[in-house]
Structure formats: structure tokens, C-alpha cells
PDB file of N, CA, C and O in Angstrom:
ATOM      1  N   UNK A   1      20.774  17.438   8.900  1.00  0.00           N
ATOM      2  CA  UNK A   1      19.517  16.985   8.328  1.00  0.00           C
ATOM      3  C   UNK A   1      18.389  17.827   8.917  1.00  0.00           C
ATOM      4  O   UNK A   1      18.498  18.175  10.093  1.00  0.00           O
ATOM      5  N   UNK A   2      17.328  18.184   8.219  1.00  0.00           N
ATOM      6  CA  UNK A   2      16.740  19.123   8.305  1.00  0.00           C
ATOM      7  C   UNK A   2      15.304  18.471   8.511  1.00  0.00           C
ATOM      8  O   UNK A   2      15.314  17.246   8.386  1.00  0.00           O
ATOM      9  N   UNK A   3      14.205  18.982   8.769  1.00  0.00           N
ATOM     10  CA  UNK A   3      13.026  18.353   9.389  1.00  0.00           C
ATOM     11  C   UNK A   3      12.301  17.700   8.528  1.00  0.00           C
ATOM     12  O   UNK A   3      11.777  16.603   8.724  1.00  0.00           O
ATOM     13  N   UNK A   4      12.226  18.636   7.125  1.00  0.00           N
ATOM     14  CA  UNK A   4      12.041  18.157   5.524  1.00  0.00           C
ATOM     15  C   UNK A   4      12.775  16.531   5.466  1.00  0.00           C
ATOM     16  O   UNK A   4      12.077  15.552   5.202  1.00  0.00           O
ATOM     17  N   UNK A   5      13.333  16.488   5.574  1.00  0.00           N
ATOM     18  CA  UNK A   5      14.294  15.076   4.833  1.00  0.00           C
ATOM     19  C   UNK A   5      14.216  13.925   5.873  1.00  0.00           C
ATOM     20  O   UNK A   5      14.694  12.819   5.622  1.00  0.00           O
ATOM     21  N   UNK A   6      13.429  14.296   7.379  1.00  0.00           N
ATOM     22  CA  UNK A   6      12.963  13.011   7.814  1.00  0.00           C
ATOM     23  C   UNK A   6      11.329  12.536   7.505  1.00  0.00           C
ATOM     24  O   UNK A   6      10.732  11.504   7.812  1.00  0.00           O
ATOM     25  N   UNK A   7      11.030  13.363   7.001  1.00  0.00           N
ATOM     26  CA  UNK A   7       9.650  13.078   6.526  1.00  0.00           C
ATOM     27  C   UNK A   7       9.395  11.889   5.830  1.00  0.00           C
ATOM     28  O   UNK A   7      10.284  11.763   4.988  1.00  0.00           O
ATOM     29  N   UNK A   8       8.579  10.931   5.781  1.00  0.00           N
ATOM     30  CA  UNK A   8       8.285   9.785   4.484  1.00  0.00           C
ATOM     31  C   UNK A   8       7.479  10.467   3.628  1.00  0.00           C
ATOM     32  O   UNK A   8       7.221  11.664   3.755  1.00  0.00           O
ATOM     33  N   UNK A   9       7.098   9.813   2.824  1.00  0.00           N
ATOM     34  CA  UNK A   9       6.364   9.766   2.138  1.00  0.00           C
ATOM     35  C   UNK A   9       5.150   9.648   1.959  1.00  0.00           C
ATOM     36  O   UNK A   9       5.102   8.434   1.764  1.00  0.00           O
ATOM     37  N   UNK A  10       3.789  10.114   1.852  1.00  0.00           N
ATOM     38  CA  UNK A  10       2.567   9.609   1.906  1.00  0.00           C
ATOM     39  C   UNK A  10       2.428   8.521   0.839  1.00  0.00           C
ATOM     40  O   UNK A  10       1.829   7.461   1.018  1.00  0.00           O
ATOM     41  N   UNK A  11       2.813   8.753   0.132  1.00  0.00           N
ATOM     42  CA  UNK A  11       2.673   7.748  -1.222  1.00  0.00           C
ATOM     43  C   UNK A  11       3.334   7.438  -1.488  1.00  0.00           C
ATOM     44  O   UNK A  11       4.354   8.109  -1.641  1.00  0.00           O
ATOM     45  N   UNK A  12       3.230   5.868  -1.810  1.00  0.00           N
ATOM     46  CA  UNK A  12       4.316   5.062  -2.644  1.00  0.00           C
ATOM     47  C   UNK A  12       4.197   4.422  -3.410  1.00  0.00           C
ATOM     48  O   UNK A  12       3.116   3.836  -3.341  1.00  0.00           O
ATOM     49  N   UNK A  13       5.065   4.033  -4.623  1.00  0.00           N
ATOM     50  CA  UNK A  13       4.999   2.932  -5.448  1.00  0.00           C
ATOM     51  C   UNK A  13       4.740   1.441  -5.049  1.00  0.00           C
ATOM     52  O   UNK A  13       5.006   1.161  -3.881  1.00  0.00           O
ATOM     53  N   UNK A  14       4.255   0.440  -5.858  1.00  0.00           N
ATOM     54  CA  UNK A  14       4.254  -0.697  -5.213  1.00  0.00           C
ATOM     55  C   UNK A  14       5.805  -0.914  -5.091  1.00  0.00           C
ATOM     56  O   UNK A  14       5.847  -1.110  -3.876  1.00  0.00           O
ATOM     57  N   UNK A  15       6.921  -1.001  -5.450  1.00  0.00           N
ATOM     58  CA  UNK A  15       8.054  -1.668  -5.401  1.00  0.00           C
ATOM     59  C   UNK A  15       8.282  -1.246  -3.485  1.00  0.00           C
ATOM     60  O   UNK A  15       8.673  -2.022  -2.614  1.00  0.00           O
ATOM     61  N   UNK A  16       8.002  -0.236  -3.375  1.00  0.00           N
ATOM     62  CA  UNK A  16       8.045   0.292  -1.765  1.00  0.00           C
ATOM     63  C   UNK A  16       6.835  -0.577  -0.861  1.00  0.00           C
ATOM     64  O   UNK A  16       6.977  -1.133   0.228  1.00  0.00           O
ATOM     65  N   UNK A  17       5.717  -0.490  -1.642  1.00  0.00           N
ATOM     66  CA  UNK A  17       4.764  -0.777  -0.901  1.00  0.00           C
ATOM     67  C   UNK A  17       4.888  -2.445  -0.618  1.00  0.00           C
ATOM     68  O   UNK A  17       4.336  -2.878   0.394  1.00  0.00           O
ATOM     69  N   UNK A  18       5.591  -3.356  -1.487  1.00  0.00           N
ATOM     70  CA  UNK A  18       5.980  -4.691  -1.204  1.00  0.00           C
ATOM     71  C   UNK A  18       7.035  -4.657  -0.197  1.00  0.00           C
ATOM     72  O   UNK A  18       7.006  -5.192   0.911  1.00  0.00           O
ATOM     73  N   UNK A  19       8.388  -3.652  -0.950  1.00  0.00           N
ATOM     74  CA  UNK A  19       9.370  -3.644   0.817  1.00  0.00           C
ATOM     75  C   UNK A  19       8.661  -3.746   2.252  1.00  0.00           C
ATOM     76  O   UNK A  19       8.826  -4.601   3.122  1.00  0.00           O
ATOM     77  N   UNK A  20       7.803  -2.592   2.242  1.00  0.00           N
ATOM     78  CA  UNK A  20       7.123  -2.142   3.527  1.00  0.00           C
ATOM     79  C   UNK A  20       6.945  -3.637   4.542  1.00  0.00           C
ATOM     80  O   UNK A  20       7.235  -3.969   5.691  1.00  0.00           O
ATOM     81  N   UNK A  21       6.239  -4.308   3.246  1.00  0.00           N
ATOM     82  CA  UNK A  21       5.303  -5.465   3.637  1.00  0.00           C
ATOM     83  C   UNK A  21       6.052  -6.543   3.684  1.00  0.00           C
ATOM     84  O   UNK A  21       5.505  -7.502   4.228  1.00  0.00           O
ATOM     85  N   UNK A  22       7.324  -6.740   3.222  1.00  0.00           N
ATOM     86  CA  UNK A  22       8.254  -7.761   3.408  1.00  0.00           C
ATOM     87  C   UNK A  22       7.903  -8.406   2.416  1.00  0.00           C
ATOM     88  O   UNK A  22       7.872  -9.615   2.646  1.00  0.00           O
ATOM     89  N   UNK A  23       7.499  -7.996   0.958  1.00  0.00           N
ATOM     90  CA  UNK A  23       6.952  -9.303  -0.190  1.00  0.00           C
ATOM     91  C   UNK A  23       8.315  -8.521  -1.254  1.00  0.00           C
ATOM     92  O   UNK A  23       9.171  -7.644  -1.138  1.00  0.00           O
ATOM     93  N   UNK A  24       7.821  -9.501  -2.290  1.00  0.00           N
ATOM     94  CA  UNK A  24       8.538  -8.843  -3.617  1.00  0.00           C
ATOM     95  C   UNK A  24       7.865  -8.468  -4.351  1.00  0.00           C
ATOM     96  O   UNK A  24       6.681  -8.612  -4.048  1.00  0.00           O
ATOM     97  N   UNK A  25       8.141  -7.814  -5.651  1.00  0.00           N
ATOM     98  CA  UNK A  25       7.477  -6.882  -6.102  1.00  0.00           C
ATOM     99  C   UNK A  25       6.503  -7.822  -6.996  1.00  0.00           C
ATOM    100  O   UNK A  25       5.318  -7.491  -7.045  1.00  0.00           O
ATOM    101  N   UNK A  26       6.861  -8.797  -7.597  1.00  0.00           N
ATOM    102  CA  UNK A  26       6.063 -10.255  -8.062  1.00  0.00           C
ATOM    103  C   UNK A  26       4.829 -10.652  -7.474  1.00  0.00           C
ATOM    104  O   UNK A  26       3.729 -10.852  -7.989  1.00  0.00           O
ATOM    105  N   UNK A  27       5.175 -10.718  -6.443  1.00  0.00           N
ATOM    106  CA  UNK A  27       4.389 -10.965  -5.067  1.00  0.00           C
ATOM    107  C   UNK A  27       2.988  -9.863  -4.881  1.00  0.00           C
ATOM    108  O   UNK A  27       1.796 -10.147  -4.995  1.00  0.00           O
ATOM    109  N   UNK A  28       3.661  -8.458  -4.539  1.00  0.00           N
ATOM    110  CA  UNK A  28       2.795  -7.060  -4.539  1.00  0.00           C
ATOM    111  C   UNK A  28       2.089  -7.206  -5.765  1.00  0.00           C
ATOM    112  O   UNK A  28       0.859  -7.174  -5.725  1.00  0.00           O
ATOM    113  N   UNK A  29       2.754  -7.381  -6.986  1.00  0.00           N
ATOM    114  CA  UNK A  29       2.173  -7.101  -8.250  1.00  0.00           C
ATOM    115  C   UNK A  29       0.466  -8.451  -8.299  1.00  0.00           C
ATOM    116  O   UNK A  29      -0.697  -8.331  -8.683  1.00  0.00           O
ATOM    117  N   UNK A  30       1.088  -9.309  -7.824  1.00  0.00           N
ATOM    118  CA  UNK A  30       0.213 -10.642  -8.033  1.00  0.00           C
ATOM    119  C   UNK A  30      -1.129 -10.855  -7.142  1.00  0.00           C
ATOM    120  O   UNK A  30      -2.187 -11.367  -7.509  1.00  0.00           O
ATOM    121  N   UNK A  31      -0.687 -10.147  -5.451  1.00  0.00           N
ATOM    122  CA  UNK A  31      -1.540 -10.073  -4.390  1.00  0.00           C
ATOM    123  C   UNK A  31      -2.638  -8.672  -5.358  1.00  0.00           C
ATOM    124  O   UNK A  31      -3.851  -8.751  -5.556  1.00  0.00           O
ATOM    125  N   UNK A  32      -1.980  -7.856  -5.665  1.00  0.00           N
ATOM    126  CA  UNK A  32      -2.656  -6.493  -6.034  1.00  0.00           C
ATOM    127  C   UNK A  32      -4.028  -6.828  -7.395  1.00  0.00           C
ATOM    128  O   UNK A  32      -5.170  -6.384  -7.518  1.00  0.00           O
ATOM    129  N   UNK A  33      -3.061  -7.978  -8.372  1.00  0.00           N
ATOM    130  CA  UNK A  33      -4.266  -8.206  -9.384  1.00  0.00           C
ATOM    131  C   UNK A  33      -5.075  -9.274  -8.377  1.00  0.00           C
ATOM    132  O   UNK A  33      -6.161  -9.469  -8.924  1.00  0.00           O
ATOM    133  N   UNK A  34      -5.022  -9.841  -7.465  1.00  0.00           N
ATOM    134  CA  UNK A  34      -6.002 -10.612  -7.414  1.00  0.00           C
ATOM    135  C   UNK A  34      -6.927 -10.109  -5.555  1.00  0.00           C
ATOM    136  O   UNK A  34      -7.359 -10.752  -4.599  1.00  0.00           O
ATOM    137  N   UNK A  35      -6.818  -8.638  -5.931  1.00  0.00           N
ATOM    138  CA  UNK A  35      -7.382  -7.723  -4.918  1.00  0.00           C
ATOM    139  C   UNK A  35      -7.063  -8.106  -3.631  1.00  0.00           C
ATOM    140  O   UNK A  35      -7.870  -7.716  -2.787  1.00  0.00           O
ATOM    141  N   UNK A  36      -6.084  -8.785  -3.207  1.00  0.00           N
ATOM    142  CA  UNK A  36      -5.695  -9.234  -1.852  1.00  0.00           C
ATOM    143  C   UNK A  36      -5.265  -7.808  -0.790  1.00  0.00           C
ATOM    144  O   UNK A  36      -5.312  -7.709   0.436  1.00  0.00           O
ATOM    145  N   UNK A  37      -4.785  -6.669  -2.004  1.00  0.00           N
ATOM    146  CA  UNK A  37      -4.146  -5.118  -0.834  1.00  0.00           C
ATOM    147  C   UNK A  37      -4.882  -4.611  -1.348  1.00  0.00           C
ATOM    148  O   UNK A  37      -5.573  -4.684  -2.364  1.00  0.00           O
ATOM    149  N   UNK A  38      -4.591  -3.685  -0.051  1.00  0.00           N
ATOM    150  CA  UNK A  38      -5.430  -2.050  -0.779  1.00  0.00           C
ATOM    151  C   UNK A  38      -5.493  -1.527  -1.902  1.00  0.00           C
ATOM    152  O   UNK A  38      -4.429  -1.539  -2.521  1.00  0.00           O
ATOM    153  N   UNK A  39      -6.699  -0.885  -2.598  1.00  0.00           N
ATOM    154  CA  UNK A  39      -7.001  -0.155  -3.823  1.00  0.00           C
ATOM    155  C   UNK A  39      -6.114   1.125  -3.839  1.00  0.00           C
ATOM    156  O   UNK A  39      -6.410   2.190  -3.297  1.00  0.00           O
ATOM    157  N   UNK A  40      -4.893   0.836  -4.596  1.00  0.00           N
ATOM    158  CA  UNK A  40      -4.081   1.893  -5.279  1.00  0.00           C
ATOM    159  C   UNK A  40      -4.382   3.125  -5.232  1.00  0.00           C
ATOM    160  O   UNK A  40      -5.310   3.105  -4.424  1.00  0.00           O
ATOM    161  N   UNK A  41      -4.197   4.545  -5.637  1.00  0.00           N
ATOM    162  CA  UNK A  41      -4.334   5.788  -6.473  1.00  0.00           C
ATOM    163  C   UNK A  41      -3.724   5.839  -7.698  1.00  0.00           C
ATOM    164  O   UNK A  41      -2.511   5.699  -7.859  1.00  0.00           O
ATOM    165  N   UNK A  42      -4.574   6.045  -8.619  1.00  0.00           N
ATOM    166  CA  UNK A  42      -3.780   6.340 -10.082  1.00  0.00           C
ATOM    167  C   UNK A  42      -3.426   7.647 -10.282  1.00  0.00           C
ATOM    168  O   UNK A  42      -4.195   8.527 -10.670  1.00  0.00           O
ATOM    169  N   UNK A  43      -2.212   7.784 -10.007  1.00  0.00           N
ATOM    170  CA  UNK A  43      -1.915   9.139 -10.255  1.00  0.00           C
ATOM    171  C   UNK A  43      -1.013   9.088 -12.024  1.00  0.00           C
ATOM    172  O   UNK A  43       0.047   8.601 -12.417  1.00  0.00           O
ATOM    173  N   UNK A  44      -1.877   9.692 -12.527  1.00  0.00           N
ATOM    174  CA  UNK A  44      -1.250   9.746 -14.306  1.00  0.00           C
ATOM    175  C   UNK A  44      -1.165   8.329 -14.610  1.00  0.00           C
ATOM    176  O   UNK A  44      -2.093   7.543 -14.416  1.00  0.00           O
ATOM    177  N   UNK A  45       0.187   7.961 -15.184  1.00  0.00           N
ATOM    178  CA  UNK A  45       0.281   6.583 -15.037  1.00  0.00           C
ATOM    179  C   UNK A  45       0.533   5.551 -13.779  1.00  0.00           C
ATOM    180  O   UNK A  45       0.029   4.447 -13.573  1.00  0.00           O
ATOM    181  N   UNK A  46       1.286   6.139 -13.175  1.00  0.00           N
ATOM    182  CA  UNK A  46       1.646   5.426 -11.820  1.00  0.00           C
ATOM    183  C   UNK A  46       0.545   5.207 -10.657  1.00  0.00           C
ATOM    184  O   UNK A  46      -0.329   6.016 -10.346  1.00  0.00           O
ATOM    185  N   UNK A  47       0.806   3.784 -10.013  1.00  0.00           N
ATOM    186  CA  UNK A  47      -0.253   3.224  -8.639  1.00  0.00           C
ATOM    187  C   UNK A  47       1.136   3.777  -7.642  1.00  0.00           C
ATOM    188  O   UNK A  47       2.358   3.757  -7.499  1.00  0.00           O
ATOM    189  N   UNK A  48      -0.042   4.217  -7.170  1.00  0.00           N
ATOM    190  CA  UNK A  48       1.309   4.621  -5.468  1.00  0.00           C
ATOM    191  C   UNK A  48      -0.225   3.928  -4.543  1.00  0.00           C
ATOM    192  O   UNK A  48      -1.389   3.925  -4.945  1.00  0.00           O
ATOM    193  N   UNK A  49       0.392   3.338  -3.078  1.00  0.00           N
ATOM    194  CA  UNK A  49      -0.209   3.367  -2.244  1.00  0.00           C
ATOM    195  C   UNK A  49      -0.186   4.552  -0.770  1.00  0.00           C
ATOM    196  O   UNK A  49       0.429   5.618  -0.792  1.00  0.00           O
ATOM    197  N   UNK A  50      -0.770   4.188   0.085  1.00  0.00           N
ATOM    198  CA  UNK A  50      -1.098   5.546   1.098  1.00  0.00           C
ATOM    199  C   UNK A  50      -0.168   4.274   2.490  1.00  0.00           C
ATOM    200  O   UNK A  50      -0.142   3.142   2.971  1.00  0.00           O
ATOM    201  N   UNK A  51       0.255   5.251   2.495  1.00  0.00           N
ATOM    202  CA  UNK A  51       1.367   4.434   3.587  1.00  0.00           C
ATOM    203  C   UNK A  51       0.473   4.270   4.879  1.00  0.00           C
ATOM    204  O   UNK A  51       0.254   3.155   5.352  1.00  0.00           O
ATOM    205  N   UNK A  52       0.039   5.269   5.352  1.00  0.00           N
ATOM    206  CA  UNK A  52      -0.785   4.788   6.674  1.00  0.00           C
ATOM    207  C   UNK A  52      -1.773   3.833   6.572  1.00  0.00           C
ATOM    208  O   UNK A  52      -2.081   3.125   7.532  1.00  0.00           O
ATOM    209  N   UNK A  53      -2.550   3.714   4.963  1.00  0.00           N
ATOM    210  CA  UNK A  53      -3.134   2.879   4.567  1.00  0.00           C
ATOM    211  C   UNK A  53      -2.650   1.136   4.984  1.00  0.00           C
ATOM    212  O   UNK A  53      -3.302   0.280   5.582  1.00  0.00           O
ATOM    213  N   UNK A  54      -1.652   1.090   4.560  1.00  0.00           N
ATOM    214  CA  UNK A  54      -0.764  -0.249   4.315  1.00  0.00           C
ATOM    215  C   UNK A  54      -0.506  -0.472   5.784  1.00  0.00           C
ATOM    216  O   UNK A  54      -0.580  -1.572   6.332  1.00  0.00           O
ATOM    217  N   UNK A  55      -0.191   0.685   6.385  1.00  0.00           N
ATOM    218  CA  UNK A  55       0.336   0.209   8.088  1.00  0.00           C
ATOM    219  C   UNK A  55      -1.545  -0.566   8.690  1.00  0.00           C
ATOM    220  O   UNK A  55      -1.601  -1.672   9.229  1.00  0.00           O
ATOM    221  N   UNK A  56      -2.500   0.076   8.497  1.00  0.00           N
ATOM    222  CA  UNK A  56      -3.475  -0.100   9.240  1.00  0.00           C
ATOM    223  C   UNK A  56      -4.030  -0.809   8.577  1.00  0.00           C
ATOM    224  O   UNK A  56      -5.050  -1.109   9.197  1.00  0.00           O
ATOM    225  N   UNK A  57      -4.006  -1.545   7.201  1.00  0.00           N
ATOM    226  CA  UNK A  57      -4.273  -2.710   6.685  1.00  0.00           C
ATOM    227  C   UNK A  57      -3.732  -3.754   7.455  1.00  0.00           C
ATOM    228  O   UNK A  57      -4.463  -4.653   7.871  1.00  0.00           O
ATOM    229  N   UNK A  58      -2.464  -3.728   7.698  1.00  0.00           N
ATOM    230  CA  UNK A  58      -1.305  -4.680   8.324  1.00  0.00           C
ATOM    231  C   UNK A  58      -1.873  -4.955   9.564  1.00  0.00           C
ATOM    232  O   UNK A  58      -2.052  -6.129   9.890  1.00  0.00           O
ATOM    233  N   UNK A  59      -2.204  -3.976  10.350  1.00  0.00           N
ATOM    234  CA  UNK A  59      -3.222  -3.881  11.778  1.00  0.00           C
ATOM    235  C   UNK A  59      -3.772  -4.830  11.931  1.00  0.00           C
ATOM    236  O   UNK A  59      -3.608  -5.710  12.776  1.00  0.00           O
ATOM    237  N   UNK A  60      -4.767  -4.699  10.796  1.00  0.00           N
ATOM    238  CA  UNK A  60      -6.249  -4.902  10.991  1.00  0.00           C
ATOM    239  C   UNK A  60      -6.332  -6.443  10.228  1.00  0.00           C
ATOM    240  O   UNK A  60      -7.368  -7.014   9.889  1.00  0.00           O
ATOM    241  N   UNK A  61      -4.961  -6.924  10.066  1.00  0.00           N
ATOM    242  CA  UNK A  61      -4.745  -8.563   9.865  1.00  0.00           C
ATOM    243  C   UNK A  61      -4.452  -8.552   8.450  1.00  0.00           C
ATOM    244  O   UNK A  61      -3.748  -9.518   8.158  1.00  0.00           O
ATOM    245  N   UNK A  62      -4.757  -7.755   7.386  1.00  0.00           N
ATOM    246  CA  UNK A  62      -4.594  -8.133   6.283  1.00  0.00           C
ATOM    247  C   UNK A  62      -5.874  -8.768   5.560  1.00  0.00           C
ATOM    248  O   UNK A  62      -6.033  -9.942   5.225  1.00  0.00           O
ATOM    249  N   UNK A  63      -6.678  -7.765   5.419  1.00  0.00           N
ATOM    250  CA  UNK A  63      -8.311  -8.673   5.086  1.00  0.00           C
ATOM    251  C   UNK A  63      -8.275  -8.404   3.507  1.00  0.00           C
ATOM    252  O   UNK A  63      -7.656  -7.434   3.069  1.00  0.00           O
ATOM    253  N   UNK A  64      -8.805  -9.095   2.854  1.00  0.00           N
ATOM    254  CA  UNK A  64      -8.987  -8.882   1.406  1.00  0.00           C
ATOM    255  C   UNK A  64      -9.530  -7.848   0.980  1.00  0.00           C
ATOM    256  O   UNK A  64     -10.656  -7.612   1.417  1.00  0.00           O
ATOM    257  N   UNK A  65      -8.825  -6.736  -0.167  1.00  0.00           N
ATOM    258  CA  UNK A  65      -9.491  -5.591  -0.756  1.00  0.00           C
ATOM    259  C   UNK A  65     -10.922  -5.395  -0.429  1.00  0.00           C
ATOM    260  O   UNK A  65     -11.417  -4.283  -0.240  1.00  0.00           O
ATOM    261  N   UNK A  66     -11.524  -6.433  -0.374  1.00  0.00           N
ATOM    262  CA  UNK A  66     -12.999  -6.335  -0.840  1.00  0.00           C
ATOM    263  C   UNK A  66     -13.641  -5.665   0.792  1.00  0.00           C
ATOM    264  O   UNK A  66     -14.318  -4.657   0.993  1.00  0.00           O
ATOM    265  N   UNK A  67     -13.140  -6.617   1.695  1.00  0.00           N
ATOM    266  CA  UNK A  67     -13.453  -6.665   3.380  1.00  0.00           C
ATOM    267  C   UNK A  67     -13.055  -5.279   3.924  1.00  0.00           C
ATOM    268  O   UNK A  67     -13.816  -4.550   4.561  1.00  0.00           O
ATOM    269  N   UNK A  68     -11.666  -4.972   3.576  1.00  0.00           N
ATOM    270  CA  UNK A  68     -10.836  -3.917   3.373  1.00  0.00           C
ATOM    271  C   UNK A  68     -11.673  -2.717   3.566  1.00  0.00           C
ATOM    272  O   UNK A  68     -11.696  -2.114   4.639  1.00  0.00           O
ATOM    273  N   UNK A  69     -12.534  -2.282   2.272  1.00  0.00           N
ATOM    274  CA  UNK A  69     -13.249  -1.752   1.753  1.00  0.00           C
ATOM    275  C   UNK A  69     -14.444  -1.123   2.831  1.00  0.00           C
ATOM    276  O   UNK A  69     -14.709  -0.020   3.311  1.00  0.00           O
ATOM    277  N   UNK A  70     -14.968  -2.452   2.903  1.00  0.00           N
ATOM    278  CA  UNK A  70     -16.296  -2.377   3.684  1.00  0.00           C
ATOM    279  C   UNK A  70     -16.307  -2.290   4.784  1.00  0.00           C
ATOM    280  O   UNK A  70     -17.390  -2.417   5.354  1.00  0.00           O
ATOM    281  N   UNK A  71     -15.032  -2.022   5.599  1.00  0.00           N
ATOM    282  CA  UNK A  71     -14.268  -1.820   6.938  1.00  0.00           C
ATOM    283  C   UNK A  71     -14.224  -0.806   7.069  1.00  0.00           C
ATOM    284  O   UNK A  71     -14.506  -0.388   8.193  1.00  0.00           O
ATOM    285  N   UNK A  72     -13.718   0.508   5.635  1.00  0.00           N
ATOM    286  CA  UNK A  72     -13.385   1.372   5.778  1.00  0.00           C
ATOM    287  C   UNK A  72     -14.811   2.347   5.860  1.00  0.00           C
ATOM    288  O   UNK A  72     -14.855   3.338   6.589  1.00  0.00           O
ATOM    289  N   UNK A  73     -16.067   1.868   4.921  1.00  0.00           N
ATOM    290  CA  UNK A  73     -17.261   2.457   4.750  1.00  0.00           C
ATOM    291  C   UNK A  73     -17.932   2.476   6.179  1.00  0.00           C
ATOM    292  O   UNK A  73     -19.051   2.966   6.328  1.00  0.00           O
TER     293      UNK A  73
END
């Protein structure tokens, strides 16, 4: 295995981004419409999230998108 193939990912889909977090994707999908996680990237069609994002959300208790936000500004 080569140095390439331990790398993650910067971005992920929600189905990952619920694993990460220990939810289901129901769950991710449901917290996400009602702005509870981090604001997505739309890349084309697909939401991926920013993985260090999600770790230091997790940190920082899990504050609502909105708090989230104004944490980061």
C-alpha cells in the first residue's frame, strides 16, 4: 500500500458523512434539511461535506448550522 491509498478523502457524500457521525442516512438527510450540520458543497449535482469540517463541528459540540456559521465568521 502506497502513501496515495492511505489518504481520506476531503470530501464526502452525506451517506459517509452520517457514518462518520454514527447517524443514518435518514437521519443526515433530515438533520441537514432542518440545518442542524454543516452547509454542504454543491459540487454539480452532488452535496459532499469537508471532513475536517464535520470532525471540528463534532468538537465544538455540534451547534446548529446557523451558530456553526457565525463561529466560523
Amino acid at each position: 500500500m502506497n502513501a496515495e491509498d492511505s489518504l481520506e478523502p476531503l470530501l464526502i457524500p452525506g451517506s459517509q458523512a452520517a457514518a462518520l457521525c454514527g447517524r443514518s442516512v435518514r437521519t443526515w438527510r433530515s438533520w441537514h434539511a432542518a440545518g442542524l450540520v454543516p452547509r454542504p458543497l454543491r459540487i454539480g449535482r452532488s452535496l459532499m461535506w469537508r471532513r475536517d469540517e464535520l470532525r471540528a463541528w463534532v468538537a465544538a459540540g455540534c451547534p446548529r448550522r446557523s451558530e456553526w456559521t457565525a463561529m466560523l465568521a
